[in-house]
Legacy VTK file of the C-alpha trace (Angstrom):
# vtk DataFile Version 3.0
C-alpha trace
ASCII
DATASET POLYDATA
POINTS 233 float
-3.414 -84.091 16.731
-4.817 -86.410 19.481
-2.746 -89.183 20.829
-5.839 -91.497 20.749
-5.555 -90.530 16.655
-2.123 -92.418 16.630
-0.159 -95.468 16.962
3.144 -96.346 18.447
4.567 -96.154 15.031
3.607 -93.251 13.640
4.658 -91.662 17.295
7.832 -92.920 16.500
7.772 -91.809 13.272
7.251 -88.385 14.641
10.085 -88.577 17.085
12.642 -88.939 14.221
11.497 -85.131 13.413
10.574 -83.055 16.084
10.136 -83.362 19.584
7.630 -81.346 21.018
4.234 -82.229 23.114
1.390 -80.812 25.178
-0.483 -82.676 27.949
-3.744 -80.635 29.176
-4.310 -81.075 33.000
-8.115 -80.476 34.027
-10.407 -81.310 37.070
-13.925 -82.696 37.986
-15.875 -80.219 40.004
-18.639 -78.443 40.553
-19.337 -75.504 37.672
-23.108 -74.871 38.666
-25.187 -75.156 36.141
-22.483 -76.459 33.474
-20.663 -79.571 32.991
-18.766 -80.843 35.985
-16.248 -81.900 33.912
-15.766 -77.913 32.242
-11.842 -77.725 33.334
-11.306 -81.156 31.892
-13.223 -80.042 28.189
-11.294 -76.847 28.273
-8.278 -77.572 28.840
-7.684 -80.459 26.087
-10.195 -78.609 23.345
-8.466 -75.388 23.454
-4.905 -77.835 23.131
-6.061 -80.078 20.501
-7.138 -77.236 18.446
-3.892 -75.141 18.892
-1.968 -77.984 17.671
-3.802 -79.027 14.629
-2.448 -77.469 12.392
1.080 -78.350 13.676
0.922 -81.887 14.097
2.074 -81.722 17.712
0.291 -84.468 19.649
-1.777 -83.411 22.481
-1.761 -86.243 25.476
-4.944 -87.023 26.750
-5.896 -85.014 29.599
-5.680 -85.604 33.077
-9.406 -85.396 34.098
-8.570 -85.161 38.112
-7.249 -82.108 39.613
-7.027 -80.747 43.153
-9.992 -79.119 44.501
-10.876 -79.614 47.935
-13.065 -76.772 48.830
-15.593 -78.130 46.724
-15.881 -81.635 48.031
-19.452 -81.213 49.421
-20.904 -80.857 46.000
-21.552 -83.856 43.852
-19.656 -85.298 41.112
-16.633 -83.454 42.482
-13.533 -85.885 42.736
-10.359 -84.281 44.211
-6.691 -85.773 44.537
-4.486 -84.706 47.570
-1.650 -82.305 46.337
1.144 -85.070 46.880
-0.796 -87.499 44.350
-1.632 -85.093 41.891
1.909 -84.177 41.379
3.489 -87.288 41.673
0.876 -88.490 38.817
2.008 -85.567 36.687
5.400 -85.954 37.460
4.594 -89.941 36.641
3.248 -88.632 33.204
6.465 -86.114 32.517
8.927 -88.919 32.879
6.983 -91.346 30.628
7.089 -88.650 27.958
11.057 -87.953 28.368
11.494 -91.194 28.523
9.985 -91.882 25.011
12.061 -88.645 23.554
9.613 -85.513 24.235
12.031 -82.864 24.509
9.384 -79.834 24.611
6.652 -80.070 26.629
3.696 -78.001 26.886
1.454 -78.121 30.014
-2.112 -77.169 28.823
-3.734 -76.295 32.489
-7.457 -75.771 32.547
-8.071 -75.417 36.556
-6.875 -72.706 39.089
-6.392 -75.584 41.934
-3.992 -77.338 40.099
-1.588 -74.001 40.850
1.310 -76.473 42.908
2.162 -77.994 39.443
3.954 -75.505 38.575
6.727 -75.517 41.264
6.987 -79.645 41.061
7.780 -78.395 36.866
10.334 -76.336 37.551
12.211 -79.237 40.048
11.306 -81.667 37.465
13.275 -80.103 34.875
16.005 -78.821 36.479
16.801 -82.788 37.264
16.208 -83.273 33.581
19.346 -81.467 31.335
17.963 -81.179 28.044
14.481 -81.134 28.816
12.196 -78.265 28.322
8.589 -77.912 30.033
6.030 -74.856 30.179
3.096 -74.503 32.294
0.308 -72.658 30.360
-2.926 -71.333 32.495
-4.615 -71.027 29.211
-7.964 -68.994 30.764
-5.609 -66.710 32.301
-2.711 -66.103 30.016
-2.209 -62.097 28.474
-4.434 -62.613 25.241
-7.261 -64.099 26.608
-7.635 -62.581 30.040
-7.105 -59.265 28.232
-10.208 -60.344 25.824
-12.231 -61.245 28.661
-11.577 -57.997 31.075
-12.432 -56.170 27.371
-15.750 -58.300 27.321
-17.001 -58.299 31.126
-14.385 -57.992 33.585
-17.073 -59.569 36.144
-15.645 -62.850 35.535
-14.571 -66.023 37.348
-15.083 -69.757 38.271
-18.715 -71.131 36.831
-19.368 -67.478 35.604
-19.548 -66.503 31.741
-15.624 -67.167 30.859
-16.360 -70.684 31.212
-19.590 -70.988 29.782
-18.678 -72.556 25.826
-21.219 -74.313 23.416
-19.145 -77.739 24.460
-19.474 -76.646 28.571
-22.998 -76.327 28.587
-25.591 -79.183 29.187
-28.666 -79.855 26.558
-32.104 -79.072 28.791
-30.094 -76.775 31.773
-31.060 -73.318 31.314
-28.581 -70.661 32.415
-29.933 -68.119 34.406
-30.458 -64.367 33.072
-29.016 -62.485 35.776
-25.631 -61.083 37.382
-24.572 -62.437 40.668
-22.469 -60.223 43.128
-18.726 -61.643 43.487
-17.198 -63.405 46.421
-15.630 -62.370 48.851
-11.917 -64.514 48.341
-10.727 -64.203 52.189
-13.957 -64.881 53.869
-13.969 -67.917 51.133
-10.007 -68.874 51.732
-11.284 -69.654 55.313
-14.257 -71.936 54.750
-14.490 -75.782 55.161
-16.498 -77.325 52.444
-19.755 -77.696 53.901
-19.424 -73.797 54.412
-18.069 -73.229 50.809
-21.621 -74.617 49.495
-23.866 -72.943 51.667
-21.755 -69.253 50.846
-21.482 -70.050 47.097
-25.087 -72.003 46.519
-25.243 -73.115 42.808
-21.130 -72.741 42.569
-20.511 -69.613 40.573
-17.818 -67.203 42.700
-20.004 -64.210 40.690
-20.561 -62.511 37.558
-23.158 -63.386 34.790
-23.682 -67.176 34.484
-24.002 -66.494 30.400
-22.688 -64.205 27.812
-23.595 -64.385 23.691
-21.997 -66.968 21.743
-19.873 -64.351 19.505
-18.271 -62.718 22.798
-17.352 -66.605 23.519
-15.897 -66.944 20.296
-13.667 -63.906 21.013
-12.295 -65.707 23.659
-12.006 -68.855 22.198
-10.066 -67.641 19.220
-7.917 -65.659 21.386
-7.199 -68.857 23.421
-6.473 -71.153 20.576
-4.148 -68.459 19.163
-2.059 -67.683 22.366
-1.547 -71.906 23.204
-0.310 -72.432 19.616
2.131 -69.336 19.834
3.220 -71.272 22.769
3.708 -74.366 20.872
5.598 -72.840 18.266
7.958 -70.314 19.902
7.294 -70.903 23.340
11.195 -72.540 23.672
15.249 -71.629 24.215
LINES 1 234
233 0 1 2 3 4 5 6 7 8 9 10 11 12 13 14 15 16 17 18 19 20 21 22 23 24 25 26 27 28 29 30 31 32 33 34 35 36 37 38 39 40 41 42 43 44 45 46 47 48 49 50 51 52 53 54 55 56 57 58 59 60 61 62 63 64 65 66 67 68 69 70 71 72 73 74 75 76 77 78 79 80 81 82 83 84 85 86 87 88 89 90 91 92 93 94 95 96 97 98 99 100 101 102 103 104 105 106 107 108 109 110 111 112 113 114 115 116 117 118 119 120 121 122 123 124 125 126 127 128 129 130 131 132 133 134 135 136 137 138 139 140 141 142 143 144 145 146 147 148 149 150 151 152 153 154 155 156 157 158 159 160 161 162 163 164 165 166 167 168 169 170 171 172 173 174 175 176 177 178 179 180 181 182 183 184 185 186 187 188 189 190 191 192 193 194 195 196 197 198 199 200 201 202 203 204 205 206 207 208 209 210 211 212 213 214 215 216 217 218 219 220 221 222 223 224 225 226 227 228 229 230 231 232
């Protein structure tokens, strides 16, 4: 259930019986031809419905990641590392604070890797504490679904390309693009990362059908709320 779907009170209420939480982490960025906001949908969809059955809230998610490789392309709003943590970090304490005991990190974008080291820091200073960091479009079940589907797959490809990423009147284009190449990328300013990537895909085909995306959905849903319920000493 959705934080913005409760009060203080019934938070409260739910305090008195379990204490357990996820807060999704996305990013605003370029995703070609789908919504620049695809991490940020992602990321809290696939956490909200993992946890509705369970009656876990989910926080609402943190629309601003870091990604500064893509900074010459419109729309795309980056944080330096040192804010982004400190936000998160911010966000963790607020949560312990009120009596969260388990958190679950939902993470919908690659960029946003440095969390996970701040995590660890942040709960060793915190006895009592527990906190997860979950790469949801890269976790066993569902990367293992999508090498099974088209192992040609990455950032602004097919994986990402859901019913609720896609924009009404923006056709996808019918075609496979080659991959990257990730060290000639790794060394590119932004202004060079547009004019190597174009559109913004790093390769594979920009659309698959709607029941392989379902596949991975379900598969996605299924692992985060595993994580939810047994994910914990």
């Amino acid at each position: 259930m959705r934080i913005a779907e409760m009060n203080w009170m019934q938070v409260e209420d739910y305090l008195r019986h379990d204490d357990r939480a996820v807060l999704p982490l996305g990013s605003t960025e370029q995703h070609a031809w789908l919504s620049l906001a695809t991490d940020t949908i992602l990321a809290e969809r696939v956490a909200a419905e993992a946890c509705e059955p369970l009656d876990v809230p989910v926080f609402p998610v943190l629309p601003y990641g870091i990604t500064p490789s893509f900074r010459a392309y419109p729309g795309t709003v980056t944080l330096p590392v040192a804010t982004f943590l400190t936000v998160v970090r911010d966000i963790l304490n607020s949560l312990a604070d009120d009596g969260f005991r388990r958190i679950l990190v939902v993470n919908g974008h690659g960029g946003n890797s440095p969390v996970q080291g701040m995590l660890a820091e942040w709960a060793a200073d915190r006895p009592g504490v527990q906190v997860r960091l979950h790469n949801w479009w890269s976790a066993p079940a569902v990367w293992a679904c999508i090498q099974a589907i088209d192992p040609v797959a990455s950032h602004a490809s097919w994986m990402e390309n859901f019913p609720w990423t896609r924009l009404a009147r923006v056709p996808m284009p019918d075609r496979h693009k080659p991959m990257i190449d990730p060290d000639r990328y790794r060394l590119l300013n932004p202004t060079q990362v547009r004019e190597y990537l174009e559109e913004g895909s790093f390769g594979g085909r920009f659309a698959r059908s709607d029941e392989d995306m379902a596949r991975v959905w379900q598969a996605a849903v299924q692992e985060t709320r595993e994580l939810v319920v047994r994910g914990w000493v």
